[in-house]
N, C-alpha and C positions, 0 to 999 in steps of 0.2 A: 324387812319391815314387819312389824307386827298383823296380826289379822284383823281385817276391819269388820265390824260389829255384823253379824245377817240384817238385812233392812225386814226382815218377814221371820217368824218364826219356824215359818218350815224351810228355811234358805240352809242349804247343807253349809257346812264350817269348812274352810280350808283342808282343819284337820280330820273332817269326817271325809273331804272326796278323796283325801292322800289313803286313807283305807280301802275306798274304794279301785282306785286304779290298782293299789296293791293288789288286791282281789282278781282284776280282771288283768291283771299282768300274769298273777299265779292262779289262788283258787282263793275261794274264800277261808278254805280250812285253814291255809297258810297264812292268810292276811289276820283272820282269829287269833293267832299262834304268835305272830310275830306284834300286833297291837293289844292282844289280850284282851279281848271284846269277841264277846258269843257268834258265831256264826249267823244264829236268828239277827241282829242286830244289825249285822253288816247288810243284811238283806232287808231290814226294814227300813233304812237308811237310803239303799237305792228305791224304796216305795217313795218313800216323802220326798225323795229328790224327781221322782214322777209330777208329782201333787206340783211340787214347786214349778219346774219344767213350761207345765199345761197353763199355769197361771200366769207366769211370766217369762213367755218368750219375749225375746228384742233381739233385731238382727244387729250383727257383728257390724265392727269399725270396718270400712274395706282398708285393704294393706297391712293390717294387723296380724291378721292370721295367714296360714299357708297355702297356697293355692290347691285347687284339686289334684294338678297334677302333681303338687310338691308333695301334698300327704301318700299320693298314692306310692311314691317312691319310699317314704317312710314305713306305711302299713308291706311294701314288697321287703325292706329292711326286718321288720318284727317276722315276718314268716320265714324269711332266709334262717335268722336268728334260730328261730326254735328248730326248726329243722336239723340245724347243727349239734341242737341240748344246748345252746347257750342261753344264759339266763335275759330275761327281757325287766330291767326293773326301771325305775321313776330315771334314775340318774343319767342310764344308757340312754332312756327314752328321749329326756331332755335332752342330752347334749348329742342325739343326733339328729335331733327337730331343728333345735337351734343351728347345728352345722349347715342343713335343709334353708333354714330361712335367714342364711347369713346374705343371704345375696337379695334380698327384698329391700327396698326403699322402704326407708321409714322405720326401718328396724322389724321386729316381729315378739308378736306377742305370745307369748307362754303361760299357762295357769294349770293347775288340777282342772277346774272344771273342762279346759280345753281338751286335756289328756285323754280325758274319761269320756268324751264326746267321741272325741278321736277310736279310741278303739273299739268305742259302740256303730258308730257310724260306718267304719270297714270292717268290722264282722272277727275283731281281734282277739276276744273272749278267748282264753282254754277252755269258758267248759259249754260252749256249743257242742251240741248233741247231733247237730243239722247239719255241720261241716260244711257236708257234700250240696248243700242246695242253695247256701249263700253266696255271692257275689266275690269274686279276687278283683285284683283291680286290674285296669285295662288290659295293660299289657299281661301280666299273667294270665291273667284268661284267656286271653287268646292264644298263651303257648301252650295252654292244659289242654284246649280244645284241638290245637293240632297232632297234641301227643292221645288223644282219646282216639283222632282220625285215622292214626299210624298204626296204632295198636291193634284197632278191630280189624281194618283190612288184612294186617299183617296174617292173620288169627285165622279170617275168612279165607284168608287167598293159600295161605300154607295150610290151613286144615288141621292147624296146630290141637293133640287131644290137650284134652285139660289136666291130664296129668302131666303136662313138659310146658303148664303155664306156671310159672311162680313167681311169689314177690319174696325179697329180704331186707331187712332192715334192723338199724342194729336200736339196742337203750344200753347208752352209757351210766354207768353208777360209780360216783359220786362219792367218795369218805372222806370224813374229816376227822386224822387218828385222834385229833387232839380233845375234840368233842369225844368221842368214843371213847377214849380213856380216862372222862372226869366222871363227877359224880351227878351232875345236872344236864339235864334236856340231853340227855343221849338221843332221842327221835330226831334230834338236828343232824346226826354224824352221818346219813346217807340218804342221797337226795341223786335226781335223775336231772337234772342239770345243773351246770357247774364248769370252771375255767381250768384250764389247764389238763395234765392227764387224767381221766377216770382210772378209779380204781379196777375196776372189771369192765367187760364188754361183752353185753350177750346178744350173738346175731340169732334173729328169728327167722324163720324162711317158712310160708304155706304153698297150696297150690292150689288151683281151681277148682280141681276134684273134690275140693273136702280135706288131704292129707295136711297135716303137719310135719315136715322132715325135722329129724334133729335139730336140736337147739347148741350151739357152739358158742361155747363161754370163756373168752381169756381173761385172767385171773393176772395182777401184775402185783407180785411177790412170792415170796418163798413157799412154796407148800408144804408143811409136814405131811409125811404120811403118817398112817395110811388115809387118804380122801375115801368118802362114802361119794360116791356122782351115780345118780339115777341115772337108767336106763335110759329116758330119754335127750341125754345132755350129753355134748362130747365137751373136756375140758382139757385146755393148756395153761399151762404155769410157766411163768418168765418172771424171774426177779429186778432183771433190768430193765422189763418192761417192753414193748412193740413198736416197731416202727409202723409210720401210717403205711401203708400198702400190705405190711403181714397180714393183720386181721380178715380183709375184704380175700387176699391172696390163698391163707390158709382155708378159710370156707370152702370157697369156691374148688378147691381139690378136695377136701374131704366131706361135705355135705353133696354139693351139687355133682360133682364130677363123678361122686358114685351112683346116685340118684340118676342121674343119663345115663350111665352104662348097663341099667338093667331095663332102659327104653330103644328103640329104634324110633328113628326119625328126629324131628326138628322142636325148637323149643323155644321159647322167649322167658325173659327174666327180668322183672319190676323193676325196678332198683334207682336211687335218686343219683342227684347228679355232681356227689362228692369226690373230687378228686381220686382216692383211695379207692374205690369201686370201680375206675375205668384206667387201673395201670395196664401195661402190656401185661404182663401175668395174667389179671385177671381177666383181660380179653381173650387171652393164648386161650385157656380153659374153657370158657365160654364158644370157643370158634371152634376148639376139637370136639366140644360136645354137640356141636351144629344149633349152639342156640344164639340167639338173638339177643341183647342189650335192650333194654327198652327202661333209655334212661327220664325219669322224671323230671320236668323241668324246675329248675328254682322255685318255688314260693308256692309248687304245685302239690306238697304233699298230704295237706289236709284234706283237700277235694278229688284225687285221683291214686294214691298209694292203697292198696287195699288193706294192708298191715295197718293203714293212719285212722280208718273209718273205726274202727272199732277194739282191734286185740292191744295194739302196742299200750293206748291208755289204759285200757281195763289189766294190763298187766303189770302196767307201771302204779296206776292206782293199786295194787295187790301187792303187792310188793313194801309199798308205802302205809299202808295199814296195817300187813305180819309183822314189819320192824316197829310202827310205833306200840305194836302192842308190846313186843319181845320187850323194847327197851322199857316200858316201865316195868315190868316183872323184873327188872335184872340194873336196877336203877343204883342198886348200891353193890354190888359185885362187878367183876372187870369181865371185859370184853376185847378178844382181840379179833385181829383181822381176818384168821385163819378159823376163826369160829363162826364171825358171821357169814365168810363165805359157805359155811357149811351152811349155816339159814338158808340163806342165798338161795343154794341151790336146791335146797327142799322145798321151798316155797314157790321157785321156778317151777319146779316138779310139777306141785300141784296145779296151779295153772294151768300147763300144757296138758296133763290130764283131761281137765275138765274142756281147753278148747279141743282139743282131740277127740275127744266122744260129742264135737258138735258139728260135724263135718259140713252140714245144712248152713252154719252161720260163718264158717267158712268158707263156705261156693256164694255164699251173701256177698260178701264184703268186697268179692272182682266181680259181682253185679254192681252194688252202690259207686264205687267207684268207679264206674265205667272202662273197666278195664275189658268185659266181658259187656256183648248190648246184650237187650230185654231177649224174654222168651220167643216174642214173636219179630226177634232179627232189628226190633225196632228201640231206640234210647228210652230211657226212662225219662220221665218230668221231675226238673230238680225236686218238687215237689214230694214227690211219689220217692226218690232216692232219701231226702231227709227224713220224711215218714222210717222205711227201712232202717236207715242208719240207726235213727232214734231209736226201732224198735229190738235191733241187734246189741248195742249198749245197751237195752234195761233188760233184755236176755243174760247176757255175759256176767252185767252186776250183780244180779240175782243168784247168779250160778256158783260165782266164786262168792256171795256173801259180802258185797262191797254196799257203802251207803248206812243211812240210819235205818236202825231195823224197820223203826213204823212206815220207810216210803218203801219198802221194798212188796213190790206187787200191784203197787199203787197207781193208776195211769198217770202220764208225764205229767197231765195238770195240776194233782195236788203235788208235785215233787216240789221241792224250794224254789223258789222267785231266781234266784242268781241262776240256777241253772243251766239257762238260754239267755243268750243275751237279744235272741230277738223280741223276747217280751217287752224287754227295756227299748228296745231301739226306739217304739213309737216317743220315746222321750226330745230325741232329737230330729223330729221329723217338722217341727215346726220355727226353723230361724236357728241363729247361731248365738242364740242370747250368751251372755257374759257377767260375770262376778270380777270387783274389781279386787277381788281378795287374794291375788293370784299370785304371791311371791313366792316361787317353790325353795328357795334358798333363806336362808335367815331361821329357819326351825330348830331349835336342838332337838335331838333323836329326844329327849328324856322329857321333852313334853308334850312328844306323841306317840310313845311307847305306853305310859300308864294312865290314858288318858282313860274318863269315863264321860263322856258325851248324851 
């Protein structure tokens, strides 16, 4: 069905909130990118959808919408999702809300404006900065809080030093040879989520101390030599590619297992709660080196992985901005895969460089995440934890050069509006008002691709 007319002029469009969830599904750069509308815009967009909000709340039809406890099994679906690298978009969204409210009388109601309530309201944004201080929903929360329980005792009671505390975690990356080898928008050809096999896989692993251990990058195709791999990166090449268990299996004896061998005593290890991480292999390892598993629960990894609080994004953000640079400078010359891996791994380089000589914002990050308690034995206040987080991501962006030049040094406040999605939240603190302009089906992509609103 067609869109029905705003009754207000500040009443957002159909087509302007499908940008918007785009945005807070990915980031705004990307929702820019793919609707071809200024990033400022996207963000003045969610201003006047403020404006609107305040002026006209109205509470929801009941039975229409989801119950608390239905969303909150959705909002545990989006964080499962990301944690995997799979992509979270409008489509997935919907049809696994709709699967969610197939069992509601009365049927259930779907809109943008719902969507976008929806992932404000459960703290769904990628680009919270505060991660650690907002809210999971029931049940996660309470299995993060008993993995925060497990871990400090563990910590306390073993006397574990902080050099045999570590976390690991992998960023799958993403090619698409086909994009890569034409002559337009090559910046689309590599992306850090994505279905099916990733191109590479680089596992990161810190430790409490401060240190960075090598970084272990599998690479799935052919390698020409001779490779150039920085000193701090171990690399394996497989043309046919890894089974799930190699990757977690290979680390775990060549990073970790020799990392314990030049400790005595006991250890524990971050690590979420993906199959592939907790084979018999990777336990055998783990158990000869007297360390401990200290698996993260599902949905838990933005508020308790200490890799989540701050490096994995700022790595991944870095990463994502050396390639869209590359790929305009290189927009009409070919690129293959054995080239960008070479980028790849320079660009990795630099990175781990720069968090390696920040050893301070890596003994941070198993504070914030409470993996490690306060100085004085005692938690931090989510509070006090989002503050740090915050203040660890505008360290890091600054370091590696991430963000627009003019915000960088800048306190959070004058940084862009999208941000935080908790600035937005106060949007939906008053009622479940509704638009009846809600058909998310019946759109063709080509009149909301070049749209100007």
């Amino acid at each position: 069905k067609k869109e029905a007319e705003p009754t207000k002029k500040d009443q957002l469009s159909v087509k302007k909130l499908r940008v918007v969830l785009f945005a807070l599904c990915s980031s705004t750069e990307q929702a820019a990118e793919h609707f071809r509308n200024p990033p400022r815009r996207i963000q003045r967009w969610l201003r006047r959808f403020q404006t609107f909000q305040e002026d006209n709340a109205a509470p929801a039809s009941e039975g229409k919408y989801l119950s608390l406890e239905a969303e909150e099994k959705l909002a545990e679906w989006v964080l499962t999702q990301r944690e995997q690298q799979l992509p979270v978009t409008e489509e997935t969204l919907f049809q696994k809300a709709t699967k969610i409210g197939r069992s509601l009388e009365g049927g259930f109601k779907i809109s943008y404006e719902w969507a976008v309530r929806f992932m404000l309201r459960h703290h769904l944004s990628t680009h919270s900065r505060r991660a650690v201080a907002l809210p999971l929903p029931k049940d996660v929360q309470g299995n993060a809080g008993a993995f925060i329980e497990f871990v400090q005792r563990q910590i306390h009671t073993q006397e574990l030093p902080l050099s045999m505390i570590g976390a690991v975690d992998e960023i799958s990356l993403f090619l698409d040879a086909e994009i890569l080898g034409s002559d337009d928008r090559k910046e689309n050809a590599l992306q850090t989520v994505g279905n099916g096999e990733p191109w590479c896989d680089v596992v990161l692993a810190v430790l409490a101390d401060g240190s960075v251990l090598p970084t272990l990058v599998f690479y799935r195709g052919h390698l020409r030599p001779p490779a150039n791999v920085p000193e701090c990166i171990l690399l394996e090449a497989k043309e046919g590619g890894y089974a799930d268990d190699e990757v977690m299996e290979s680390w775990a004896a060549r990073v970790w297992g020799k990392h314990t061998a030049c400790h005595d005593g006991k250890g524990m290890l971050v690590l979420d709660c993906h199959r592939t991480h907790l084979s018999d292999e990777v336990l055998a390892v783990l158990s000869s080196s007297s360390t401990l598993p200290a698996v993260v629960p599902a949905g838990c990894s933005s508020k308790i992985q200490p890799l989540d609080v701050c490096i994995k994004r700022s790595v991944k953000n870095f990463l994502h901005k050396k390639w869209k640079e590359q790929a305009k400078e290189m927009a009409d010359s070919t690129c293959d895969s054995d080239i960008l891996l070479q980028l790849v791994l320079c660009w990795l380089a630099e990175a781990l460089e720069v968090i390696g000589d920040s050893p301070e914002l890596v003994q941070q990050s198993f504070l914030v995440a409470s993996v490690l308690p306060g100085p004085d034995g005692a938690a931090n206040s989510p509070r006090r934890n989002g503050d740090m987080q915050e203040e660890l991501i505008t360290s890091l962006e600054e370091q590696l050069k991430l963000g627009d030049e003019e915000n960088l040094g800048k306190p959070s406040e004058f940084r862009e509006e999208s941000a935080d999605p908790e600035i937005l939240q106060q949007l939906f603190e008053d009622g479940e008002g509704g638009s009846d302009t809600e058909s998310f089906y019946g759109f063709e992509e080509a009149e909301l691709e070049l749209m100007e609103i």
